[in-house]
C-alpha positions as CSV (number, residue, x, y, z in Angstrom):
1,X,-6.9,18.1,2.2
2,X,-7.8,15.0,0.6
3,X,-11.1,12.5,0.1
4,X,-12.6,15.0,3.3
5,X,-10.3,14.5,6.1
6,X,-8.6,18.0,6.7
7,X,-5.4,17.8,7.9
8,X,-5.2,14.1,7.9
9,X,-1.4,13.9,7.0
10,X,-0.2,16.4,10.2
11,X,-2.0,13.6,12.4
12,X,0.6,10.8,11.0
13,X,3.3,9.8,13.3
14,X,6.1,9.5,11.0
15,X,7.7,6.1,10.2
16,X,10.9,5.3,8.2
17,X,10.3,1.6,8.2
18,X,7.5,-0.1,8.6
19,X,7.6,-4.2,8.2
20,X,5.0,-6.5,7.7
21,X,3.4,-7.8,10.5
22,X,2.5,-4.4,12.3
23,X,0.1,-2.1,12.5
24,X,-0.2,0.7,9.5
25,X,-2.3,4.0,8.4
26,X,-5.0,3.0,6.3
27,X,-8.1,5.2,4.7
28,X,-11.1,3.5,4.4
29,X,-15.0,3.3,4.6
30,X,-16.0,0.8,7.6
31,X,-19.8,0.7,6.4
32,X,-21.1,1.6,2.6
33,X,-22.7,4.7,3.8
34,X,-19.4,6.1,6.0
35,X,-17.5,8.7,5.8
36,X,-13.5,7.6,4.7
37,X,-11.8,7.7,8.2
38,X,-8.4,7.2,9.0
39,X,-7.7,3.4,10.9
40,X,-5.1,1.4,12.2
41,X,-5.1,-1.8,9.8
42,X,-2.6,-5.4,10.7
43,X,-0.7,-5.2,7.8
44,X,-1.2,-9.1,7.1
45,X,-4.6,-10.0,5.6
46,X,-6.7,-12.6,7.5
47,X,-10.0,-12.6,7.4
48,X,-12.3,-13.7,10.2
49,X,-13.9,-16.0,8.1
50,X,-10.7,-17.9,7.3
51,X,-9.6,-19.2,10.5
52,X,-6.5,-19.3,12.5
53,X,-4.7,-21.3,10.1
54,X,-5.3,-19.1,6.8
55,X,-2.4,-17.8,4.7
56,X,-1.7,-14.3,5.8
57,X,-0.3,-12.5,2.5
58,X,0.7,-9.0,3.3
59,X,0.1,-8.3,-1.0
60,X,-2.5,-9.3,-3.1
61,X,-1.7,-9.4,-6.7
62,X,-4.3,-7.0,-8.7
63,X,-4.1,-9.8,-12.1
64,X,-6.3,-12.3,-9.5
65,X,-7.8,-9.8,-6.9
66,X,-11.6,-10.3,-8.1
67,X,-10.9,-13.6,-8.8
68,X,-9.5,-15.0,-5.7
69,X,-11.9,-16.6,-3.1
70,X,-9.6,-15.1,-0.7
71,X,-9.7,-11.5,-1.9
72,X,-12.7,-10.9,-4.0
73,X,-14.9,-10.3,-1.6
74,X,-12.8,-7.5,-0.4
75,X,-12.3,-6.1,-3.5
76,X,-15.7,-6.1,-4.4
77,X,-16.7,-4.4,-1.0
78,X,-13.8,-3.6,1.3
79,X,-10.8,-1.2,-0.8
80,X,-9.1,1.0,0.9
81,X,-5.6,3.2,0.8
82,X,-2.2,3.4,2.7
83,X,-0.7,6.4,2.4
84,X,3.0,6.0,2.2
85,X,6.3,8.4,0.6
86,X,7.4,5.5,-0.9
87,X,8.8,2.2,-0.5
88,X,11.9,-0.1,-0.4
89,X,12.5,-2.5,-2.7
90,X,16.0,-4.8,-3.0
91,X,18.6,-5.0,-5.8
92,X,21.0,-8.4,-6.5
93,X,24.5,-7.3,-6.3
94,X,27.9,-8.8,-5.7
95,X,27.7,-8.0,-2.4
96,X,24.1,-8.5,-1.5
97,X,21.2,-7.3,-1.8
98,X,20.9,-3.2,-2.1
99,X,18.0,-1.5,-0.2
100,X,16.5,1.4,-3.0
101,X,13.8,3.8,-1.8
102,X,11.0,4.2,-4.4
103,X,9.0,7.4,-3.8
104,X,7.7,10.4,-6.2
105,X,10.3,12.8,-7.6
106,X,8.4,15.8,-5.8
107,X,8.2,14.0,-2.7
108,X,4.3,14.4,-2.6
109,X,2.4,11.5,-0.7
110,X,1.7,8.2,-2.6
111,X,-2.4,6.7,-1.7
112,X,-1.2,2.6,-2.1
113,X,-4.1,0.3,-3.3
114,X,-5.1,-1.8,-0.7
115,X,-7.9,-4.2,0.4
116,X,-9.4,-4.6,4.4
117,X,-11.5,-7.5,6.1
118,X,-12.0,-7.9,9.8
119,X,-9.5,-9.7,11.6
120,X,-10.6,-12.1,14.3
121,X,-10.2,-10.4,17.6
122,X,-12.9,-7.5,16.5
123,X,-9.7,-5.1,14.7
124,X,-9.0,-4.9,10.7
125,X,-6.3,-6.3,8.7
126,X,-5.5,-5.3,5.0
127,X,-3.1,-6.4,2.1
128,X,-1.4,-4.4,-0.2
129,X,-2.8,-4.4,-3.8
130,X,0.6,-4.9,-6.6
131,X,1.1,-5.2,-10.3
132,X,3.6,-5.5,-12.6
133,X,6.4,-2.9,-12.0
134,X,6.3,0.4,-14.2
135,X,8.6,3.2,-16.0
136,X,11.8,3.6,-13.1
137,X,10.3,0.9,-10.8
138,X,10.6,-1.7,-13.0
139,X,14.9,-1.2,-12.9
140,X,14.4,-2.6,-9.2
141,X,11.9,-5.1,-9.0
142,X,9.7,-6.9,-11.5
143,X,6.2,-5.9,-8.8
144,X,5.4,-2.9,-7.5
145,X,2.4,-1.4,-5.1
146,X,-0.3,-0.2,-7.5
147,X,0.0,3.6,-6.4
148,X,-3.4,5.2,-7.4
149,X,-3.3,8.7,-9.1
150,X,-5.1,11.6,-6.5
151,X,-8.3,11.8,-8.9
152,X,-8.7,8.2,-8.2
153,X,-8.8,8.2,-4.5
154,X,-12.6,8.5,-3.9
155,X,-13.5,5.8,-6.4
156,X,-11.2,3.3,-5.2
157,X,-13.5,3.8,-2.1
158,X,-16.6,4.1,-3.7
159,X,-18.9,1.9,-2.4
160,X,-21.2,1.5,-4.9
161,X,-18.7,0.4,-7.7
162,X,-18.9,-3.4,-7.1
163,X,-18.2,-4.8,-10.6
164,X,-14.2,-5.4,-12.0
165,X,-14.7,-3.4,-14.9
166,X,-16.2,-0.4,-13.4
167,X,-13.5,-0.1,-11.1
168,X,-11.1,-0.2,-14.1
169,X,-12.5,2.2,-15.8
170,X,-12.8,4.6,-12.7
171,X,-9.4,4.0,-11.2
172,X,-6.3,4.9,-12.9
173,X,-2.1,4.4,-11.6
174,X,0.1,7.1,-10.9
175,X,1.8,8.9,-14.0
176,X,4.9,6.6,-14.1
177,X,6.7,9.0,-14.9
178,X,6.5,11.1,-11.5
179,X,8.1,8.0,-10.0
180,X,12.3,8.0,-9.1
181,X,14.1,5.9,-7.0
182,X,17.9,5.6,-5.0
183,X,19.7,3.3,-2.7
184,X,20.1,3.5,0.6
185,X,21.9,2.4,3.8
186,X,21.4,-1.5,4.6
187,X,20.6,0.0,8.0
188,X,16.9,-0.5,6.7
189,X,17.0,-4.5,6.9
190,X,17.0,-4.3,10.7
191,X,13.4,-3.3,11.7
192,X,14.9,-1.5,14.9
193,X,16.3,1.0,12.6
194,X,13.5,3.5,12.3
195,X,15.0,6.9,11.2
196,X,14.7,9.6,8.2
197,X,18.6,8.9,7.8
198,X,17.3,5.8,6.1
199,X,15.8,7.6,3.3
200,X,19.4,9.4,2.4
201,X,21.2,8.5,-0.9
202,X,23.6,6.3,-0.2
203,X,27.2,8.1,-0.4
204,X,29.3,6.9,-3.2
């Protein structure tokens, strides 16, 4: 059980990739007072507010996140979490780019940082919060999602933490430590593929 939905995770349909641009599993709170219930969220953030022709980033970099005229207000008022068990990043080699899959070394779900506004035709859409990459992560890529560690979970929804630095000081990452990665099949840069194969070490 975690932030007071039992069960949640057995009510996931599992997904090996999902690509910007679609619907994912979000947590959040849709009013102050709410309960955290489990949504559908666009991955793609657009507010209403912004019109048709806004930028739709699918990250939103945590240095500028309560800075940003296009985040803050979401930051300040609309957090929420995607629960993931990992994600794929892409290494330069000689002959291409090589998928790894980023997840914890016990396998245990990862709670991604992530903001939400309303989307235009009445649904939500949300962006992925990242920082600079950590302990193994940083071997792949120089960002990573800013996993949250579990005792962090209900104050990243808190609704009455408004201000920057209180959210600092009540939100901590993920021990760095508990994070591993490998590389897999290049299977995963076809969206169609949509498998657990795709999580499999790559044979040597």
């Amino acid at each position: 059980m975690r932030l007071g939905l039992p069960d949640a995770e057995t009510g996931w349909a599992p997904r090996y990739n999902v690509s910007p641009g679609t619907w994912i599993t979000g947590v959040r709170r849709r009013e102050p007072k709410d309960e955290p219930t489990i949504d559908d969220l666009w991955w793609g953030y657009r507010p209403s507010w912004a019109g048709g022709d806004a930028p739709q980033p699918i990250n939103a970099r945590v240095e500028t996140l309560a800075t940003s005229r296009y985040f803050k207000g979401a930051f300040r008022h609309h957090r929420c979490l995607i629960p993931a068990d990992g994600w794929y990043e892409w290494v330069p080699t000689a002959s291409g780019k090589q998928p790894h899959f980023i997840c914890r070394e016990d396998r245990e779900l990862l709670f991604l940082a992530g903001i939400w506004a309303d989307y235009a035709d009445g649904s939500a859409c949300c962006a992925i919060v990242t920082e600079p990459a950590r302990g193994p992560a940083k071997e792949i890529h120089v960002r990573m999602p800013l996993a949250l560690a579990e005792d962090s979970l209900e104050a990243w929804l808190d609704p009455l933490l408004h201000e920057r630095d209180a959210i600092r000081a009540a939100v901590q990452h993920l021990d760095v430590d508990l994070v591993t990665h490998w590389p897999v099949s290049k299977r995963v840069n076809r969206p169609g593929n949509d498998d657990a194969t795709l999580l499999e070490p790559l044979k040597a």
